[in-house]
Backbone as a ProteinNet text record, in pm:
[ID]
protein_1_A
[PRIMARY]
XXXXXXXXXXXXXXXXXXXXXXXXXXXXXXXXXXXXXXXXXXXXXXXXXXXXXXXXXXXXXXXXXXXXXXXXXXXXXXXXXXXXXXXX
[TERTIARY]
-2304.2	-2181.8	-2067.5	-1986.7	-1880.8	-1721.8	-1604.5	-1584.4	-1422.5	-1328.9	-1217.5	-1096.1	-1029.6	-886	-786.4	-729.9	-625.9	-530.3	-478.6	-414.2	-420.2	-590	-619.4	-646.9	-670.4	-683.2	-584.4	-451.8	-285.7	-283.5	-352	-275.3	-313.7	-487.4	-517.8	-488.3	-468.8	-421.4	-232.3	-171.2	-37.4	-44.7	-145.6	-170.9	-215.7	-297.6	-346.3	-211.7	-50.8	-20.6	77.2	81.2	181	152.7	-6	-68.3	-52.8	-51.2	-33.4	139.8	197.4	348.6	396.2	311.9	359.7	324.5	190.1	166.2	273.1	328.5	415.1	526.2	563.9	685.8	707.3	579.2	572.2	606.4	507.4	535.6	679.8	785.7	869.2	972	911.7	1043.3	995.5	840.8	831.8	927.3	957.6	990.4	1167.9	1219.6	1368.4	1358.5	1276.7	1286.3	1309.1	1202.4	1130.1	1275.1	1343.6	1430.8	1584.9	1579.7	1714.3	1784.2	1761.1	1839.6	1766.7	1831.4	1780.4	1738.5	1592.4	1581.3	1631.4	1748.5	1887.4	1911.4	1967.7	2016.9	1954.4	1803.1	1684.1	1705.8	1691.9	1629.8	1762.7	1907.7	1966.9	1996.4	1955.7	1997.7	1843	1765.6	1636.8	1704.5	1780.6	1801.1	1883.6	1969.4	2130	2046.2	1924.3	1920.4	1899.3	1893.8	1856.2	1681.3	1712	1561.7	1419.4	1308.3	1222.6	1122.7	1129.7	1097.1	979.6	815.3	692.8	671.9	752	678.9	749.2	877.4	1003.3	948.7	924.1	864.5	722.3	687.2	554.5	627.8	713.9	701	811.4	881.3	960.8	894.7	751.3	659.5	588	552.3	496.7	578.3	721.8	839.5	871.8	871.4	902.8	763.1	642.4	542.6	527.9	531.2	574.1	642.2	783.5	902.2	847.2	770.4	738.6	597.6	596.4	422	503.7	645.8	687.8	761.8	795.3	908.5	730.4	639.7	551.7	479.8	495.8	400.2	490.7	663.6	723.9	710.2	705	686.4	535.6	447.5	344.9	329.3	396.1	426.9	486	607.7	686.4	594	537.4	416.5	336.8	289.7	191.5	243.9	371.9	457.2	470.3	471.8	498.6	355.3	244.3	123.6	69	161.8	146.3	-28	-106.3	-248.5	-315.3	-426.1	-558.9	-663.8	-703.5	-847.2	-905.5	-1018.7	-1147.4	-1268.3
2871.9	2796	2891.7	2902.5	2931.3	2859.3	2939.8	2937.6	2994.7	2822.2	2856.2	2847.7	2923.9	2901	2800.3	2714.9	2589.4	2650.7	2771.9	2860.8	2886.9	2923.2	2956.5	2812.9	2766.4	2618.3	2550.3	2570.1	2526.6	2603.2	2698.8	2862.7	2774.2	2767.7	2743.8	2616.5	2535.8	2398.7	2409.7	2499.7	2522.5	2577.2	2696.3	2722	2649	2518.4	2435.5	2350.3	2386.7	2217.7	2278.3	2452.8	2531.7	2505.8	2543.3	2534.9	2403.1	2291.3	2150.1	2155.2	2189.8	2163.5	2230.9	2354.4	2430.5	2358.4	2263.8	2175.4	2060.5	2010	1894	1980.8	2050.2	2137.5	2172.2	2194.1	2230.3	2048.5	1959.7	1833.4	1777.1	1814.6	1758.7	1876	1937	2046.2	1985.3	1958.3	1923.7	1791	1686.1	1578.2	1589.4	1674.3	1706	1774.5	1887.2	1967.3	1890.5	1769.4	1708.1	1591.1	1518.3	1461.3	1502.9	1651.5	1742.5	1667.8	1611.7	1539.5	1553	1485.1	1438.6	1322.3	1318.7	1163.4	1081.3	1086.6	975.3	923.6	1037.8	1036.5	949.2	964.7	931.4	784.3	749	637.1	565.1	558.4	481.9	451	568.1	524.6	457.7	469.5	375.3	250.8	208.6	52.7	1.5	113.6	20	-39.6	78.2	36.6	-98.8	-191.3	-351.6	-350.9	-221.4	-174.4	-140.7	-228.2	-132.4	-20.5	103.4	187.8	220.5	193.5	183.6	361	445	565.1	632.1	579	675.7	539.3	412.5	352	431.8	472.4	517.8	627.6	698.7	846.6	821	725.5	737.7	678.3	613.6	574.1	692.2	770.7	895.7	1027.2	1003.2	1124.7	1079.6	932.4	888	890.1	876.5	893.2	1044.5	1125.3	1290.5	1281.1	1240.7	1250.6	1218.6	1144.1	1088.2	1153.8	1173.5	1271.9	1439	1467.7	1607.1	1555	1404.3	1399	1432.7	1349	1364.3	1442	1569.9	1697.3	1755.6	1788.6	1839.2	1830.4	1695.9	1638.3	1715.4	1720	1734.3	1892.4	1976	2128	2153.4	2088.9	2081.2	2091.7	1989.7	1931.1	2077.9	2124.5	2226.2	2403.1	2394.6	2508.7	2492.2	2384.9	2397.1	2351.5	2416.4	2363.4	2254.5	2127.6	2003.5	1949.9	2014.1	1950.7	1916.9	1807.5	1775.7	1833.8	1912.1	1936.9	1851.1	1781.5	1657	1747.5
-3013.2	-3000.4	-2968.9	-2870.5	-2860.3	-2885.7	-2947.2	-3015.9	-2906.1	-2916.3	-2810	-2898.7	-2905.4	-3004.1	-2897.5	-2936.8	-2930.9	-2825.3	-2844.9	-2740.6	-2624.4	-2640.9	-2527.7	-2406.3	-2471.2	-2370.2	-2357.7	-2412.2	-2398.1	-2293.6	-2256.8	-2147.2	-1997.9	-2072.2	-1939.3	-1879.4	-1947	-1888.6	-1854.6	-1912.4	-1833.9	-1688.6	-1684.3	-1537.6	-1501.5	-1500.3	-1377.9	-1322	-1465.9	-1460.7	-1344.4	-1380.2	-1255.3	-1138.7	-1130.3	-986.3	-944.5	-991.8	-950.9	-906.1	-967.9	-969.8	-835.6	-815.4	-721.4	-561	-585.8	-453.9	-456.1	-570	-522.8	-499	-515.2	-486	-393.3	-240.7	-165.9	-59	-138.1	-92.9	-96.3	-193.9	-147.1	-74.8	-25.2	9	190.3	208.9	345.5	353.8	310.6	278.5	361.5	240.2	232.2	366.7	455.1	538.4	677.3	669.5	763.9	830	696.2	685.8	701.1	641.9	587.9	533.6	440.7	377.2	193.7	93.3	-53.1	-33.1	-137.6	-183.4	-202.7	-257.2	-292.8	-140.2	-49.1	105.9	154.8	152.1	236.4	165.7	100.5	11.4	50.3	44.7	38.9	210.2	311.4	462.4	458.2	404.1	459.8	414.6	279.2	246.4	302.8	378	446.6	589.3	669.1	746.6	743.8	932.6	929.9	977.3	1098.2	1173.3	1065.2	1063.4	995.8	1109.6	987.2	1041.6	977.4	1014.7	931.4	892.2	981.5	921.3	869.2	885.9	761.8	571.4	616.8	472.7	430	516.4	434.4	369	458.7	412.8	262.2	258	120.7	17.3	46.7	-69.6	-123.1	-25.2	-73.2	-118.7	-88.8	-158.4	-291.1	-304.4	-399.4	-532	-466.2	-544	-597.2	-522.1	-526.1	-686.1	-624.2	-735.2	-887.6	-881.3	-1031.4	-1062.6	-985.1	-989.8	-1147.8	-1032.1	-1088.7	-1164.8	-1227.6	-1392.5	-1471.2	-1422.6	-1554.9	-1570.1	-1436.7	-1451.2	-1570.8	-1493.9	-1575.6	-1750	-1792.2	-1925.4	-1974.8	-1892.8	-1970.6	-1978	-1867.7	-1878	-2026.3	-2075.5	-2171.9	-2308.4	-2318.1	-2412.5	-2464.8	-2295.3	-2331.9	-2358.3	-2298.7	-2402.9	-2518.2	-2618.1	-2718.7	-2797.4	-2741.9	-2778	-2815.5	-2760.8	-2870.2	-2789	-2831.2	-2771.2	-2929.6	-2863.6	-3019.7	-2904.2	-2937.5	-2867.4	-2947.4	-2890.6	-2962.8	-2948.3
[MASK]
++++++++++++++++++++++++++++++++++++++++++++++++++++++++++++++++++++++++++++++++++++++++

């Protein structure tokens, strides 16, 4: 039987949550780049427009999915700095 201290598996699951964070990070910077603009920007000239535009809607379903992807990576990064894990 091997034999993992609580720590060490807080560590390693913070580096996966970096390495994850660091791909949406990259996802929304194409987003903002692609657009030059903020999510707010983007999101409110997509609602004033009257024209629909099918590939600027896709693309703010998926900036916007992004966005909430990184509140609850962030949250769970948080979690795992302060070791709050139950290993089972």
């Amino acid at each position: 039987m091997i034999t993992i201290e609580k720590g060490h598996v807080s560590r390693l699951m913070l580096l996966e949550a970096y390495a994850e964070k660091h791909e949406i990070e990259e996802k929304l910077k194409y987003y903002r780049r692609i657009y030059n603009k903020t999510f707010k920007e983007f999101e409110k000239e997509l609602k004033d427009t009257q024209t629909e535009n099918f590939k600027h809607f896709d693309d703010y379903m998926e900036w916007k999915a992004y966005k909430k992807q990184m509140e609850e990576l962030n949250a769970r990064i948080e979690e795992l700095k302060s070791a709050n894990i139950k290993v089972a």
